[in-house]
FIDRENNU-343579 format. One line per field, with one value per residue (C-alpha): x, y, z; residue in one letter; chain. Coordinates in pm, whole numbers, always signed. Each point is the difference from the previous one (the first is absolute). Layout:
REM FIDRENNU-343579
east <- c(X | ...)
north <- c(Y | ...)
up <- c(Z | ...)
type <- c(A | ...)
mol <- c(A | ...)
REM end
This chain:
REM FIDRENNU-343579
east <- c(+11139 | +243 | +16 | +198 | -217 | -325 | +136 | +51 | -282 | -214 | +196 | -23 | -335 | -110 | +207 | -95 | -369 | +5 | +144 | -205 | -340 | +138 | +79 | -361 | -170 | +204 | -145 | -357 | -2 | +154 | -214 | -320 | +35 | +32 | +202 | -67 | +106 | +335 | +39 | -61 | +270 | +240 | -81 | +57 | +363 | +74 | -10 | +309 | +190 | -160 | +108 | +331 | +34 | -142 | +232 | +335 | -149 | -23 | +320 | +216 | -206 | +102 | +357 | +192 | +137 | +358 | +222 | -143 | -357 | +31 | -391 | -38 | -209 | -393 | -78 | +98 | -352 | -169 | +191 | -105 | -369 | -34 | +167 | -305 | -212 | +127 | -25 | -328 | -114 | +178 | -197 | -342 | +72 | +106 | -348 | -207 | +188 | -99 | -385 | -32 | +178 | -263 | -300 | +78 | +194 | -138 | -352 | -117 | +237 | -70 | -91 | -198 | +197 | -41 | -70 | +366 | +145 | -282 | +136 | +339 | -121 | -170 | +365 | +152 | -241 | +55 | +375 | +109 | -248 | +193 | +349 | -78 | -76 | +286 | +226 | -137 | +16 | +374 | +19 | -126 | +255 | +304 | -143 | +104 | -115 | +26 | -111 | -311 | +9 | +61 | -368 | -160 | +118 | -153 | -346 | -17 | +24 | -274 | -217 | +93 | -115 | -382 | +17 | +76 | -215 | -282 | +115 | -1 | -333 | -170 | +210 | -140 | -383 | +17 | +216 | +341 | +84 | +2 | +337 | +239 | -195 | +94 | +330 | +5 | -149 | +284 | +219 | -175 | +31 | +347 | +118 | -175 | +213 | +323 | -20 | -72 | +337 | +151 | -123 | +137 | +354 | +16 | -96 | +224 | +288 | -38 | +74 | -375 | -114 | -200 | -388 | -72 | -186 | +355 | +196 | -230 | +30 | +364 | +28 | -238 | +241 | +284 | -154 | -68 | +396 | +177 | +186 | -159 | -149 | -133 | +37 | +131 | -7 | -110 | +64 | -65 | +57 | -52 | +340 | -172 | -235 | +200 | +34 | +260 | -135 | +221 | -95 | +131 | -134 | +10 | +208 | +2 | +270 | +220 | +80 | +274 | +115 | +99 | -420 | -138 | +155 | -131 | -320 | +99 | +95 | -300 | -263 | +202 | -10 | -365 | -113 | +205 | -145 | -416 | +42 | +193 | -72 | +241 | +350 | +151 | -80 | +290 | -110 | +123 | -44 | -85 | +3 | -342 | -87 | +11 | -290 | +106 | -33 | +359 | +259 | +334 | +185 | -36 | +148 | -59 | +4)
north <- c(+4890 | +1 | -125 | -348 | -69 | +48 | -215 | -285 | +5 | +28 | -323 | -206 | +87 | -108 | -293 | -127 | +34 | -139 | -319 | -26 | +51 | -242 | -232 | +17 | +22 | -314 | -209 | +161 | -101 | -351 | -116 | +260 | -168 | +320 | +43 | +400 | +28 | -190 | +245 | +238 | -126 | +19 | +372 | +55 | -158 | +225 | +263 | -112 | +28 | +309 | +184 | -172 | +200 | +291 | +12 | -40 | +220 | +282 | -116 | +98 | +263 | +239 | -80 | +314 | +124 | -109 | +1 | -277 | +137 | +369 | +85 | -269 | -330 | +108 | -223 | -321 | +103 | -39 | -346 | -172 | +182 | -168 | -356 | +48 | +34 | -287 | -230 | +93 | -62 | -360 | -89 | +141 | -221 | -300 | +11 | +58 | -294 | -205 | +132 | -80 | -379 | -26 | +107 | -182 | -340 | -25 | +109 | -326 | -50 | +346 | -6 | +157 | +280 | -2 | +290 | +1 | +151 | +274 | +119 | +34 | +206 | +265 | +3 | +35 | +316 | +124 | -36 | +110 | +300 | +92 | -61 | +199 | +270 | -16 | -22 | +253 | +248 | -36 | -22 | +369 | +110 | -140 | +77 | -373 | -113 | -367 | +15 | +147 | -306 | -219 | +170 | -86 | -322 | -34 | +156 | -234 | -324 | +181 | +9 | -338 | -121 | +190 | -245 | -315 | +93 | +26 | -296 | -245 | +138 | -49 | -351 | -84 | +22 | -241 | +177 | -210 | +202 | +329 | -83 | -6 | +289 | +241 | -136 | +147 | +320 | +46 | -61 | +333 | +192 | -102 | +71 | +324 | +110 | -122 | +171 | +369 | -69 | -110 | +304 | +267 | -149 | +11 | +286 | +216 | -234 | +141 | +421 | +46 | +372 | +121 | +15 | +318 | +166 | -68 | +232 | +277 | +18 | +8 | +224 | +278 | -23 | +11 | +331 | +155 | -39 | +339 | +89 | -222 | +120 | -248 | -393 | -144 | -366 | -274 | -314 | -261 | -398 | -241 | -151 | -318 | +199 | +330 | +277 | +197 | +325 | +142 | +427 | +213 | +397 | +360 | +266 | +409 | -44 | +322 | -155 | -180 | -325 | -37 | +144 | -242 | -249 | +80 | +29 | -393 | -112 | +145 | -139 | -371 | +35 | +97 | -305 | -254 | +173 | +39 | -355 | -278 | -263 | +258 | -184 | +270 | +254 | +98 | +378 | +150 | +392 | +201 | +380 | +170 | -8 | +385 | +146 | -164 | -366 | -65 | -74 | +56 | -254 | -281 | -46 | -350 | -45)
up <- c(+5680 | -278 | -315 | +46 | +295 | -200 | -267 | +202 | +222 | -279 | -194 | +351 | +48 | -408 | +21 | +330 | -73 | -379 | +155 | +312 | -278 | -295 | +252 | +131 | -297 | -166 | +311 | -82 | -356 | +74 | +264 | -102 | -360 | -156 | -354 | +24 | +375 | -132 | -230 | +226 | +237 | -326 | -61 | +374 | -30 | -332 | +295 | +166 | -284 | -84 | +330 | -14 | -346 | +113 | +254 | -201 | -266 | +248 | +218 | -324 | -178 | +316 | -16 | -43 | -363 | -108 | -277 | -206 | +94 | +6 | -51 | +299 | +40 | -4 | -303 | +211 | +164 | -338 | -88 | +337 | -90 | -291 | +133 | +224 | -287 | -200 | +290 | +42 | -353 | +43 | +323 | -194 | -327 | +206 | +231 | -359 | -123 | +306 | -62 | -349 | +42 | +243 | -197 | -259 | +111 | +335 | -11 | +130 | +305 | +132 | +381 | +241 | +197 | +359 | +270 | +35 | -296 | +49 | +315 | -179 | -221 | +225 | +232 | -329 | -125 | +340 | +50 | -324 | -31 | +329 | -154 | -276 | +193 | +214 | -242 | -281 | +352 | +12 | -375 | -36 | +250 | -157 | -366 | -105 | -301 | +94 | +359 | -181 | -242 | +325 | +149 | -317 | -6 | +325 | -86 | -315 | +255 | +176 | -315 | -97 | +328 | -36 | -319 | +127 | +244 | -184 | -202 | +312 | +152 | -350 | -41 | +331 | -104 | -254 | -301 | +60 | -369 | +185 | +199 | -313 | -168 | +285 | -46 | -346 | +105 | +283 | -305 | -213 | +274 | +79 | -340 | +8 | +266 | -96 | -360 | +207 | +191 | -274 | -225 | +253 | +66 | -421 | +6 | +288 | -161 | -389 | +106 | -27 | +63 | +323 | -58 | -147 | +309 | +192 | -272 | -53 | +386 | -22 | -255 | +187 | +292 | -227 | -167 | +276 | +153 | +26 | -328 | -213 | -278 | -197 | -60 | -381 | +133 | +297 | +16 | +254 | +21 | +282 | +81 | +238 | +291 | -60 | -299 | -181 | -130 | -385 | +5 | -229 | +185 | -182 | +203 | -104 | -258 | +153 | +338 | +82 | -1 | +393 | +7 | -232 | +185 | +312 | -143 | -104 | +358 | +161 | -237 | +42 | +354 | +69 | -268 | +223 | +355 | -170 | -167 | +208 | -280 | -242 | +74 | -257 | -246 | -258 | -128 | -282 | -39 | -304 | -52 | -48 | -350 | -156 | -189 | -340 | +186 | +8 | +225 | +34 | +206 | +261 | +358 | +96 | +425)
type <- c(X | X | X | X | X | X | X | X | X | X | X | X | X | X | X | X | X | X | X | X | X | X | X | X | X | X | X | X | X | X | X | X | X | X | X | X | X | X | X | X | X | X | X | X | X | X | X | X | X | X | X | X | X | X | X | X | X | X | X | X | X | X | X | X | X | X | X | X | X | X | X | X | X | X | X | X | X | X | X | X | X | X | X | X | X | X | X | X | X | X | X | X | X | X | X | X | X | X | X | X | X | X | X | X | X | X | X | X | X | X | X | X | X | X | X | X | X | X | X | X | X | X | X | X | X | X | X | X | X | X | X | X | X | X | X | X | X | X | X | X | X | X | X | X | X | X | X | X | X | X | X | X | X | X | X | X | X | X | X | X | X | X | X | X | X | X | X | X | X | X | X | X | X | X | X | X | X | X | X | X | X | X | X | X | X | X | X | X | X | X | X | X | X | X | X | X | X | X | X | X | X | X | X | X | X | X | X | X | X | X | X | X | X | X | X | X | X | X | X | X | X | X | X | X | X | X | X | X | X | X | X | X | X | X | X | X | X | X | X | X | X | X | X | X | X | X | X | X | X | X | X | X | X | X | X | X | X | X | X | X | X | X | X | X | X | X | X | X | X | X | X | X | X | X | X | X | X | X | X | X | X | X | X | X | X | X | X | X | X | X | X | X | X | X | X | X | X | X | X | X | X)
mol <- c(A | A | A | A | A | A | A | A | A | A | A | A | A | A | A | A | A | A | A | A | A | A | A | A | A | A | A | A | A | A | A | A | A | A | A | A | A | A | A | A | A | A | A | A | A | A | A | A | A | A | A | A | A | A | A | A | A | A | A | A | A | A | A | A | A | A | A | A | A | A | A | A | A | A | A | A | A | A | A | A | A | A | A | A | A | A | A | A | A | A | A | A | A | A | A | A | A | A | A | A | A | A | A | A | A | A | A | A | A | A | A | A | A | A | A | A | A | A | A | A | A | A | A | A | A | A | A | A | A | A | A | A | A | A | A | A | A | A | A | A | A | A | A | A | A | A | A | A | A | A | A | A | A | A | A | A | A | A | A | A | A | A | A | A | A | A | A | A | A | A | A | A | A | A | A | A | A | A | A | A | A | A | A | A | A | A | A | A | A | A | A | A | A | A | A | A | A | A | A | A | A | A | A | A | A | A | A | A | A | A | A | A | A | A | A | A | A | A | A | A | A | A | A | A | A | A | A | A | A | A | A | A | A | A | A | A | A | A | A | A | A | A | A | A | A | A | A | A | A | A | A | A | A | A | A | A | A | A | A | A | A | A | A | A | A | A | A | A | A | A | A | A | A | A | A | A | A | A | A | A | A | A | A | A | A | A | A | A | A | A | A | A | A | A | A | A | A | A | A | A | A)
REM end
């Protein structure tokens, strides 16, 4: 299955099912008389927009390199990532909002939950716990960064729904004060969640370096590449869900320059075959330093 295909079956599939559960879980909370299985629903209908997101974000992060975009459109991946994440916070603060106006304005009008909105609430751990799945599988194989955001958008309904619940079944013995205080504890762990996506699109959108077991990896393969005989400088930084790779090699200083940049070409060549997330590494070659530690010249490939 390619790409595009995988893409939209996994949007279709995310939207279809976020509407099918809100919709369900709205009814639950209305006619259940549930405030946290409301704001369940609400978290459930974040999803829609979510995917939708998701889906754009990835739609025009592959689009091909041009002239106004030479180094190409990865970071659109990281933009829709952290749309994801800002939406998420928004539907988190709004549902603690909700939960504290409750606890503190409405303490004495708060009702009695029925069996109803506790159904909802085990499809809705079971469903989502299943879309998260689903979609974190297909996440992995397209390495998308907000597909991945998408599944743990998903997941964090999931959770939210073990809250509320817990919140209804305790609301339902007698403790009509449990019901909005699950609602504020889907809100922690809603915000939790949206400040990790949020964190990792910031940071693949600021140049940050590769962890530092993924470099000393690289540069062992690097040193061990034919002709190379030792490395003055590496540099990585993530460019959205892909890396460019700065390398400045030592070459025997008495070869010549058609060799050293062969030496060049084969070192950028096996990078981009041993690491698929390298979209390019620009290598710059030095001569071997001489017994005194100096150097006489560069050749730049």
């Amino acid at each position: 299955m390619d790409e595009n295909r995988i893409v939209k079956k996994l949007s279709r599939v995310g939207i279809l099912g976020n509407v099918v559960l809100a919709l369900f879980k709205l009814l639950a909370g209305i006619f259940g008389r549930s405030g946290a299985m409301i704001s369940d629903a609400a978290h459930s209908l974040s999803d829609v927009f979510a995917t939708l997101i998701a889906y754009v974000g990835v739609r025009l992060s592959r689009q091909q390199e041009d002239e106004d975009h030479p180094y190409g459109h990865e970071r659109l991946e990281c933009v829709a990532s952290l749309t994801l994440g800002l939406i998420l916070a928004g539907t988190g603060l709004g549902i603690g909002y909700s939960g504290v106006r409750k606890l503190l304005y409405e303490r004495d009008s708060l009702e009695i939950p029925t069996m109803l909105p506790l159904i909802a609430a085990i499809v809705s751990v079971v469903t989502k716990e299943a879309m998260f799945w689903y979609t974190m599988h297909y996440a992995k194989k397209l390495d998308s960064a907000a597909f991945r955001a998408d599944a743990w958008h998903h997941r964090s309904d999931a959770i939210s729904s073990v809250g509320s619940f817990a919140g209804i079944g305790l609301a339902m013995l007698g403790f009509p004060v449990m019901d909005p205080i699950a609602g504020l504890f889907i809100c922690l762990l809603i915000l939790k969640v949206a400040y990790d996506i949020s964190k990792d699109s910031v940071v693949k959108m600021l140049d940050t370096a590769c962890d530092k077991a993924f470099v000393q990896k690289l540069r062992l393969f690097i040193a061990g590449q034919p002709g190379v005989r030792g490395i003055d400088l590496l540099r990585t930084r993530q460019f959205g869900n892909r890396i460019y790779v700065d390398l400045e090699i030592s070459v025997k200083r008495d070869i010549s320059l058609l060799e050293a940049h062969e030496i060049a070409e084969n070192v950028h060549s096996r990078v981009e075959q041993e690491y698929p997330k390298v979209k390019h590494i620009m290598i710059h070659v030095n001569p071997e330093e001489e017994n005194d530690g100096t150097k006489k010249g560069q050749n730049g490939v």
